[in-house]
C-alpha positions in Angstrom: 44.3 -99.4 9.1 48.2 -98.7 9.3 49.4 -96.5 12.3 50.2 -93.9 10.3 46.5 -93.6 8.9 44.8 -93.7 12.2 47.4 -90.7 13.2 46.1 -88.8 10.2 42.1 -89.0 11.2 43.0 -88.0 15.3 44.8 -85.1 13.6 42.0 -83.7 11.2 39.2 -84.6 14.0 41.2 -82.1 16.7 41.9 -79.5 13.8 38.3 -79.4 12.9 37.5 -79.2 17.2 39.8 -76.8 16.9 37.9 -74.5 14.7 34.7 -74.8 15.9 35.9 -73.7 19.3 37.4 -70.9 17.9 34.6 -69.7 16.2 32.3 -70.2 19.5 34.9 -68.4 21.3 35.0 -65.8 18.8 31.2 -65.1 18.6 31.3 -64.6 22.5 33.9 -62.3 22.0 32.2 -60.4 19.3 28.8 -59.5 20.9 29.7 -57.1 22.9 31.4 -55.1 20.3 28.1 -55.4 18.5 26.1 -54.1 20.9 29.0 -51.5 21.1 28.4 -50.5 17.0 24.7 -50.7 17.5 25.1 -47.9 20.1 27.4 -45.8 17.9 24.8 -46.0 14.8 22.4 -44.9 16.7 23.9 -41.5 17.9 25.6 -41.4 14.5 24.1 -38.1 12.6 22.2 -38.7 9.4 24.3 -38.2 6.4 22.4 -37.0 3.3 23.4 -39.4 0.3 22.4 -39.0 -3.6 20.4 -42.0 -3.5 17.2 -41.4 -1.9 15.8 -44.2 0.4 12.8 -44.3 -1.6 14.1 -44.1 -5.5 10.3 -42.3 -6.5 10.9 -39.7 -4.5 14.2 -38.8 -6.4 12.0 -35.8 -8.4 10.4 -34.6 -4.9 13.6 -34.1 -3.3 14.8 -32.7 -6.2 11.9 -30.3 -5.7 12.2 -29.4 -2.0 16.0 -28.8 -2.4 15.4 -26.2 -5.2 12.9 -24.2 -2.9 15.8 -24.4 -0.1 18.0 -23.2 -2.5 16.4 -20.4 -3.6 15.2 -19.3 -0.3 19.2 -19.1 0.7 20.4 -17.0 -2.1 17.4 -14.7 -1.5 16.7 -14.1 2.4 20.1 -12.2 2.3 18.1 -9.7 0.5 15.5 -9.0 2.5 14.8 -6.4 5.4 13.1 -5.9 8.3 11.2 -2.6 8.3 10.5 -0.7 11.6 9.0 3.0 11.4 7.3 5.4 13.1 4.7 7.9 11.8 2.9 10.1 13.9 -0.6 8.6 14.7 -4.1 9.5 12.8 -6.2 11.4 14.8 -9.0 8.7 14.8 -7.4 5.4 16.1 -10.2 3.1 14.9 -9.3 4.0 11.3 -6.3 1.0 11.5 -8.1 -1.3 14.1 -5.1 -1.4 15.9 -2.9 -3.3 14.1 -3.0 -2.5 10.0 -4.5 -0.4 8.0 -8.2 -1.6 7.1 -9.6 -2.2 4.2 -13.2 -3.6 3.5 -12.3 -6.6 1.6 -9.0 -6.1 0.6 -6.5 -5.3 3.9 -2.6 -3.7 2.8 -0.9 -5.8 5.3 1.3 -3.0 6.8 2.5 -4.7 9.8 2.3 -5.1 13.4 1.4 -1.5 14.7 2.1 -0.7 18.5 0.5 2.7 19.9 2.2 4.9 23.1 -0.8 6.3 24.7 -2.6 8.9 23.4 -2.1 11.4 26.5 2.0 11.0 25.8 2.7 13.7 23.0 3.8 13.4 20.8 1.6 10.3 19.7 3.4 8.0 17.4 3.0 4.8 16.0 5.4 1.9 15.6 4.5 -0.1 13.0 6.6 -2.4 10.6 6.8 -4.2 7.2 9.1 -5.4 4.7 11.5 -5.0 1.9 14.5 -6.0 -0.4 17.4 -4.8 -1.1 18.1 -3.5 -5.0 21.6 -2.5 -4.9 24.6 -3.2 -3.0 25.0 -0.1 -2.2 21.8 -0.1 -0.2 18.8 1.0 -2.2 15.8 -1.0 -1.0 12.3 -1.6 -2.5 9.4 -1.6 -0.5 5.8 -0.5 -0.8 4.5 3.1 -0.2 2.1 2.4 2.3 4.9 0.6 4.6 7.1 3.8 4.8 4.1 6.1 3.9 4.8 9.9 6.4 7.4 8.0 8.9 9.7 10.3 10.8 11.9 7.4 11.1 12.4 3.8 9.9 15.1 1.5 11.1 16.6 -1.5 8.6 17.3 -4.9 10.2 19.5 -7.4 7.6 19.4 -11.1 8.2 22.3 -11.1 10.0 21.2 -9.0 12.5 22.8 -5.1 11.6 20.5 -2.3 11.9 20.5 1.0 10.1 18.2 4.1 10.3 17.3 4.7 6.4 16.1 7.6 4.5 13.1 8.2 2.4 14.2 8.1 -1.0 10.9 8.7 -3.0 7.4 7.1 -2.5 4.6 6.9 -5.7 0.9 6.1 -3.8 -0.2 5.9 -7.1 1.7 2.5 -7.4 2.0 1.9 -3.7 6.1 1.8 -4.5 8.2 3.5 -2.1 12.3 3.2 -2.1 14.3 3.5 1.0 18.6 4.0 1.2 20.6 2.7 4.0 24.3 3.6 4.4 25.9 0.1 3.9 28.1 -1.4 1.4 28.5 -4.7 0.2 25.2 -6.0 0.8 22.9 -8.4 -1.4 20.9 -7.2 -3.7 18.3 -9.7 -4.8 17.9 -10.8 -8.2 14.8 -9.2 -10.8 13.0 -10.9 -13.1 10.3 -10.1 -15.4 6.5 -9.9 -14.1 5.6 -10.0 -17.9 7.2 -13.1 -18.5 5.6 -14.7 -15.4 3.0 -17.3 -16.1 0.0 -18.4 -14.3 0.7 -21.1 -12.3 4.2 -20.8 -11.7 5.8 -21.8 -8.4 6.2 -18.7 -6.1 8.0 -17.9 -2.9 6.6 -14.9 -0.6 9.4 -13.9 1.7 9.2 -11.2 4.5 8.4 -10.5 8.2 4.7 -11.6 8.6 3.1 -10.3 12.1 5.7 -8.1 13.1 8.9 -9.0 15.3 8.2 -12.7 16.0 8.5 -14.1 12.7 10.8 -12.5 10.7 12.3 -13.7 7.6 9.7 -16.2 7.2 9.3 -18.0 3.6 6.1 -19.2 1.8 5.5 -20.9 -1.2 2.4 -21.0 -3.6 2.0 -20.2 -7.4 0.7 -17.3 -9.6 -3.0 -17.8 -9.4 -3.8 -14.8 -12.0 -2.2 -11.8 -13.4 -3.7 -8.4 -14.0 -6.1 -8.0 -11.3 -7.4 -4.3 -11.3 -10.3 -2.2 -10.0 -9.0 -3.5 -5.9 -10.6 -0.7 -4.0 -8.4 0.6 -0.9 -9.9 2.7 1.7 -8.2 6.1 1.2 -7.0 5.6 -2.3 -7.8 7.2 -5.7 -9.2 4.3 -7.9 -8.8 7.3 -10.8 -5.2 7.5 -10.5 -3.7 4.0 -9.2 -1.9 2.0 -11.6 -3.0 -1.7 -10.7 -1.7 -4.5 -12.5 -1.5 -7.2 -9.4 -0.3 -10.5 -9.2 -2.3 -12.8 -7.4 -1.0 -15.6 -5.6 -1.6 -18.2 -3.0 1.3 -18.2 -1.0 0.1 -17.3 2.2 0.5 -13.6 3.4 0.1 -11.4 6.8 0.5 -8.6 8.4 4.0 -7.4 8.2 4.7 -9.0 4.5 4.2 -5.6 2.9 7.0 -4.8 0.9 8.6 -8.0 0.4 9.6 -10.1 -2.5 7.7 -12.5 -4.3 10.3 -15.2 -6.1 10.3 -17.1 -8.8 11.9 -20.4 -9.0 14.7 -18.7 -10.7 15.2 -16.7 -7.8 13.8 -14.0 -9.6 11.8 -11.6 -8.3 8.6 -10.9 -10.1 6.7 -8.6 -7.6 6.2 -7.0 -4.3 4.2 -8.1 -1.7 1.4 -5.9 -1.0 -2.1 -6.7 -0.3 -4.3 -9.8 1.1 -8.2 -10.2 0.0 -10.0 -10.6 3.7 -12.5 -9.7 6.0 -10.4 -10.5 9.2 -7.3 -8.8 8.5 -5.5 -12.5 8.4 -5.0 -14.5 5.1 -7.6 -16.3 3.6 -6.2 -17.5 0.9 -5.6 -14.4 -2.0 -2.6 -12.5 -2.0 -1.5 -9.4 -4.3 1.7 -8.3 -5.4 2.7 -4.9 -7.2 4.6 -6.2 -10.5 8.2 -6.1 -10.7 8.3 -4.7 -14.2 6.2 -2.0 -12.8 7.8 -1.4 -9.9 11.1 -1.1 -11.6 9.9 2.0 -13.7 8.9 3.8 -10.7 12.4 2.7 -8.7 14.1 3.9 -11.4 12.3 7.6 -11.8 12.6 7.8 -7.7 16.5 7.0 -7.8 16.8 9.6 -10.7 15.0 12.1 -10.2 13.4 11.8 -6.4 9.8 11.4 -7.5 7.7 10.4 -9.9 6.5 12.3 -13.5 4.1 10.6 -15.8 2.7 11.6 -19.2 -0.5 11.4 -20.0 -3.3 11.7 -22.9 -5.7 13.4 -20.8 -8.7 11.0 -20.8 -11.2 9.3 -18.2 -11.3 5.3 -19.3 -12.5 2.0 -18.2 -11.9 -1.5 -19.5 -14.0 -2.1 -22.5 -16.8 -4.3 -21.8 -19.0 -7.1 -23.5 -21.1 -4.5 -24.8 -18.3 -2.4 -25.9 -17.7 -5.5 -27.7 -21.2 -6.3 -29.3 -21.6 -2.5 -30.4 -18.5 -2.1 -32.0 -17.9 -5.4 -33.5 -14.1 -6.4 -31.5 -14.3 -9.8 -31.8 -13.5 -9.9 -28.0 -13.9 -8.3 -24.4 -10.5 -6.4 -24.6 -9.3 -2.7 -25.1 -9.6 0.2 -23.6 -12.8 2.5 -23.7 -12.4 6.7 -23.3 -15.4 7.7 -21.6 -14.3 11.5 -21.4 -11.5 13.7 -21.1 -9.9 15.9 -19.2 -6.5 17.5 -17.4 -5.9 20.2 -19.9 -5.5 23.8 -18.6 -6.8 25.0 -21.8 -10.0 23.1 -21.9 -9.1 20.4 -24.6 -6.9 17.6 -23.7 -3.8 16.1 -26.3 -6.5 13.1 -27.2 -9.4 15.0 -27.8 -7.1 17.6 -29.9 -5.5 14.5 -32.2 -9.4 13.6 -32.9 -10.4 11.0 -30.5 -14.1 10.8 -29.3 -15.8 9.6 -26.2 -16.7 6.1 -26.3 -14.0 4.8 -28.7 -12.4 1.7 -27.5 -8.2 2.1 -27.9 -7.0 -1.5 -29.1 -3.2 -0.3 -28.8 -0.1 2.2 -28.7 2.4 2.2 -31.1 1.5 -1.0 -32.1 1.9 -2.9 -29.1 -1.9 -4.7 -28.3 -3.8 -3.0 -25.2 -6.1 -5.1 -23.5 -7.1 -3.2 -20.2 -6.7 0.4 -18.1 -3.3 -0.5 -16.2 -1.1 -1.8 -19.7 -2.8 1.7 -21.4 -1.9 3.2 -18.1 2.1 1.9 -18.0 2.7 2.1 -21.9 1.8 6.0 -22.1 2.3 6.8 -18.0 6.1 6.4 -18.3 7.2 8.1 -21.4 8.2 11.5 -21.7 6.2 14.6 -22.0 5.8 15.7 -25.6 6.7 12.2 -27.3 4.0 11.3 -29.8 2.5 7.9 -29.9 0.3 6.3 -32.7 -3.0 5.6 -30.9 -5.6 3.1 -32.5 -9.0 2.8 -32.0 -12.2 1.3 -32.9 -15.4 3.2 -33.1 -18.7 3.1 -35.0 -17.6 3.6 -38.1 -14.3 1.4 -38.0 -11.0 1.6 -37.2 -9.0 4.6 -36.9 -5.1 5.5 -36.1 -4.4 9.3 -34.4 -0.9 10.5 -33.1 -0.9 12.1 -29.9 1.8 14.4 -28.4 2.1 13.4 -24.4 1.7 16.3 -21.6 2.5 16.2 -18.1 -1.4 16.3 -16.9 -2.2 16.5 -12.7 -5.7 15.6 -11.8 -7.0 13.3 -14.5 -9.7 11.4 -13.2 -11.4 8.1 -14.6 -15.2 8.3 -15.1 -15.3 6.1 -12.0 -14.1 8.6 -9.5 -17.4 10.7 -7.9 -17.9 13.1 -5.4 -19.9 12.9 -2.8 -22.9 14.7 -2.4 -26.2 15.9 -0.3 -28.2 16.6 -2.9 -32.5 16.4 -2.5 -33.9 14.0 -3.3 -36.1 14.7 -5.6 -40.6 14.1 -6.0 -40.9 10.9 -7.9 -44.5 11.7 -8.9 -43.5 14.1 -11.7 -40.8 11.4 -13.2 -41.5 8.9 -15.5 -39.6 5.0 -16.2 -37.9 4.0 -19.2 -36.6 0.9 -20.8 -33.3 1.3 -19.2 -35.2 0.8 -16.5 -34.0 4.6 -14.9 -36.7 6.7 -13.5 -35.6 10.2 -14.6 -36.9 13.7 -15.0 -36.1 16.8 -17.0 -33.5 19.0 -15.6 -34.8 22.2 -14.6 -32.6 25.5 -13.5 -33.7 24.7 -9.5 -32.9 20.8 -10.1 -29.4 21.6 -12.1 -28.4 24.1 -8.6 -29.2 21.5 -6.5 -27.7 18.4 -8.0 -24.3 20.5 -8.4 -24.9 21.7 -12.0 -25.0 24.9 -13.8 -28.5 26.6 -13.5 -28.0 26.6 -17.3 -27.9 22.8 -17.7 -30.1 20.5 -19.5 -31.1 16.6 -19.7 -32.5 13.9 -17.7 -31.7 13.5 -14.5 -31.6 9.8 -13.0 -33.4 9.6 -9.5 -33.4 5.9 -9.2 -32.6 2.8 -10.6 -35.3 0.2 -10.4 -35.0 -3.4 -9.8 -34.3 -5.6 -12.8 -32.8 -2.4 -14.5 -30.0 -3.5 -16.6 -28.0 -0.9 -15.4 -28.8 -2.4 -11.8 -26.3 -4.9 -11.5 -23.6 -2.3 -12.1 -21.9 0.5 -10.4 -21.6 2.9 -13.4 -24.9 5.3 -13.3 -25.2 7.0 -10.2 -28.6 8.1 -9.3 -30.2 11.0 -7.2 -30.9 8.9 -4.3 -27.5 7.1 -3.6 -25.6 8.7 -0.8 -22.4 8.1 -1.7 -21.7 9.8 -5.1 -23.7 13.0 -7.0 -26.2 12.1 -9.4 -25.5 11.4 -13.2 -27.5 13.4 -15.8 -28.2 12.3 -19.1 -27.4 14.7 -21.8 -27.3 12.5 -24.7 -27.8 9.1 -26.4 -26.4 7.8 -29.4 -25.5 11.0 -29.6 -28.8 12.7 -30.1 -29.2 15.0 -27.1 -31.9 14.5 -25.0 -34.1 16.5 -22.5 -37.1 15.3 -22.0 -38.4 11.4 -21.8 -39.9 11.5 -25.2 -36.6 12.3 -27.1 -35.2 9.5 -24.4 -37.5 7.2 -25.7 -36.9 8.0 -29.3 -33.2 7.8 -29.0 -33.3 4.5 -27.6 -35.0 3.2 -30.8 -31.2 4.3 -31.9 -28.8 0.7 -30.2 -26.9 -1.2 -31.7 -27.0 -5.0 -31.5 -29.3 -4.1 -28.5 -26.7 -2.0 -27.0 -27.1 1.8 -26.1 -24.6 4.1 -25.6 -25.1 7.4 -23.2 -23.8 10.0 -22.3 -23.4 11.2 -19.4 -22.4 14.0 -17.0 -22.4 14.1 -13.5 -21.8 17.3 -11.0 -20.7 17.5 -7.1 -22.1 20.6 -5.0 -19.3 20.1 -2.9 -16.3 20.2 -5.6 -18.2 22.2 -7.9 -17.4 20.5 -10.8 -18.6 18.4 -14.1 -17.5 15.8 -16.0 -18.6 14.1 -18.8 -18.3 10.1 -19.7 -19.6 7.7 -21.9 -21.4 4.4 -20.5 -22.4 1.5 -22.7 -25.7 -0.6 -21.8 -27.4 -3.6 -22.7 -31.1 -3.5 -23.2 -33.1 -6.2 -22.2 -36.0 -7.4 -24.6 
């Protein structure tokens, strides 16, 4: 090997030393500043990127940032209520803390008492609501504002004013409140009738008072146009209820707030919990928007409420409704009397409808039960004229009825209690209705609440396997919390003694009976008359 060639090899073996050392030196240098970027990641904050970490969960995420977003455009819109009434005379009537209701609680709110030796005694209680303009109308519910002597309004952002009653409707449980504020943010409103069951839902309000305000919950519509939700100290005959029912969970303090849609609509107002604790157990009600709105906008207008009316008593048709007149399904509307007319006859009864016809829809548009019947003809004007159909006996029929402003209409549901005797059993007699009755007599009729000059069958008692026994319809002699229902007629063939009873029954239809009815309070001294529909049983 030349000289020159050997020089070549010592030069490439110390360039290759060379860089290995380098890169040995290099490393040594390096881990430190590795530890050093180790450090820094892990005190680095977490920066959200489009890609999720786990690619399935792309439509999840996609999910839980929908509900975020619609919770931020809406809490903006919602209130904290704080008011003060003056307190019942009976504190155990709200337990406390809301007002009770046996199975079905309106969560008002937190409620805080000054002691009762401290006049004048008042009650802090508090709620929620949402604003409607931004000019500071706000919807809540009735029984949230119902008599305060003064309510404060806390925004999200922490400004308070006092507000002022607008206008309240019980019969809804809608009441509207005005602040003096401008520029606020009113929250979006969608339709209730539009809402389906099963939609995603968020409830958003001030559950259990001052500590958890402006808290959101999410659920879905679990059913629409829930009725016949009994409130302690409410008139079954004259509420309007149409409720929503959802799951999202619901407390004290709720009351009057929104329930959204996934539009960020909303679709109702918070206003009642099914429970026996006063906590949530899992059903939640909501007035409906589309109701709601019709109220708002007679309050704003005119400062209260005025409905129309046909002046009848009704009830949801039933399965025997149904079977006796041939529907074809359980839907529509039955009259079972009328009443509200100064002059004795009410507008339905004067356009020729009858007790006991089922109405299948006004002005065309179907009914199905009391609160669409009670919201298509409730909000019209007095004197407008509406094409009412109806089925009956003898088929189908179409009358036009001019609306009056009617106070005091009440559904053949609504009794009064009464204290009247309770009468010998061993002069009454047992039917196939399975009712014992007996003959009204001028000394019977005085004490049951009726005109000496009345006549039928008066029900004592309903026996067990009746098949009226199972309902709360007929009200007999010895129940203590409503007067006692008289038979006057069946089928209409009037009766007054069992025989003619018994004959009359020979009279159903498809095993179906119709009566009539009329029942008397000593203490209201009044009567009404209604039409029930019962099954027989062979």
């Amino acid at each position: 090997m030349s000289t020159q060639s050997r020089n070549w090899v010592k030069l490439c073996a110390l360039t290759a030393l060379a860089f290995v050392l380098g890169l040995f030196f290099a490393g040594l240098l390096d881990f430190p500043q590795a530890g050093l970027a180790q450090e820094r990641a892990a005190h680095t904050p977490i920066v959200r990127v489009d890609a999720p970490r786990i690619p399935a969960a792309r439509s999840l995420i996609d999910l839980s940032d929908a509900y975020a977003a619609v919770a931020e455009a809406t809490r903006p819109s919602v209130v904290y209520i704080k008011s003060d009434r003056p307190m019942e005379a009976d504190p155990s009537s709200q337990q406390g803390m809301l007002l009770q209701i046996p199975g079905l609680q309106m969560p008002r709110g937190q409620t805080r008492r000054l002691q009762q030796n401290t006049p004048p005694a008042i009650e802090h209680s508090s709620g929620s609501g949402f604003i409607v303009s931004s000019d500071g109308y706000i919807l809540t519910n009735n029984h949230v504002i119902e008599g305060s002597n003064k309510i404060t309004v806390r925004l999200l952002d922490g400004r308070e004013y006092d507000a002022k009653i607008v206008g309240t409707d019980k019969d809804t449980d809608v009441g509207v409140l005005k602040i003096d504020a401008k520029g606020l943010t009113p929250a979006a409103l969608g339709s209730s009738d539009a809402t389906r069951v099963g939609e995603w839902v968020l409830a958003i309000g001030n559950p259990l008072g001052e500590d958890l305000t402006f808290t959101v919950t999410q659920g879905i519509v679990s059913a629409k146009g829930r009725a016949n939700l009994t409130f302690d100290g409410s008139d079954r005959t004259r509420n309007i209820q149409d409720y929503i029912q959802t799951d999202a969970v619901i407390n004290r303090g709720n009351s009057g707030g929104p329930l959204v849609n996934s539009r960020g609509e909303v679709i109702g107002i918070n206003a009642a919990i099914a429970s026996s604790t006063g906590t949530y157990t899992g059903y939640a009600f909501a007035v409906p928007i589309d109701l709601a709105r019709k109220v708002m906008d007679q309050i704003i207008a005119n400062g209260h409420v005025q409905r129309a009316g046909m002046g009848i008593q009704v009830k949801d048709a039933t399965r025997e409704d149904a079977d006796y007149l041939g529907l074809g399904c359980i839907c529509g509307v039955r009259v079972s009397g009328f009443g509200g007319a100064p002059d004795g006859q009410s507008p339905a009864e004067r356009a020729g409808l009858q007790a006991g016809d089922v109405i299948t829809s006004i002005d065309g548009q179907p009914v199905k039960y009391v609160a669409q019947l009670q919201q298509n003809v409730g909000f019209r004007n007095p004197g407008e004229v509406v094409k009412v159909d109806v089925v009956r006996r003898d088929g189908k029929h179409t009358y036009s009825v001019k609306l009056s402003t009617i106070e005091g209409v009440k559904d053949s549901t609504d009794v009064g209690a009464a204290d009247a005797a309770k009468p010998d059993n061993s002069a009454s007699s047992k039917n196939i209705l399975g009712l014992i009755t007996e003959p009204l007599t001028a000394q019977t009729a005085a004490e049951a609440g009726f005109p000496a000059t009345q006549r039928g069958l008066l029900i004592q008692s309903v026996i067990d396997g009746s098949p009226v026994s199972a309902e709360e319809s007929i009200c007999p002699a010895d129940a203590e919390a409503c007067a006692p229902d008289v038979i006057i007629s069946v089928e209409g063939k009037p009766v007054k003694t069992e025989e003619e009873l018994k004959a009359a029954l020979g009279s159903a239809v498809h095993g179906v009976v119709t009566l009539e009815l009329i029942n008397g309070s000593r203490d209201h001294k009044i009567a009404s008359t209604r039409v029930e529909r019962v099954r027989l049983r062979p």
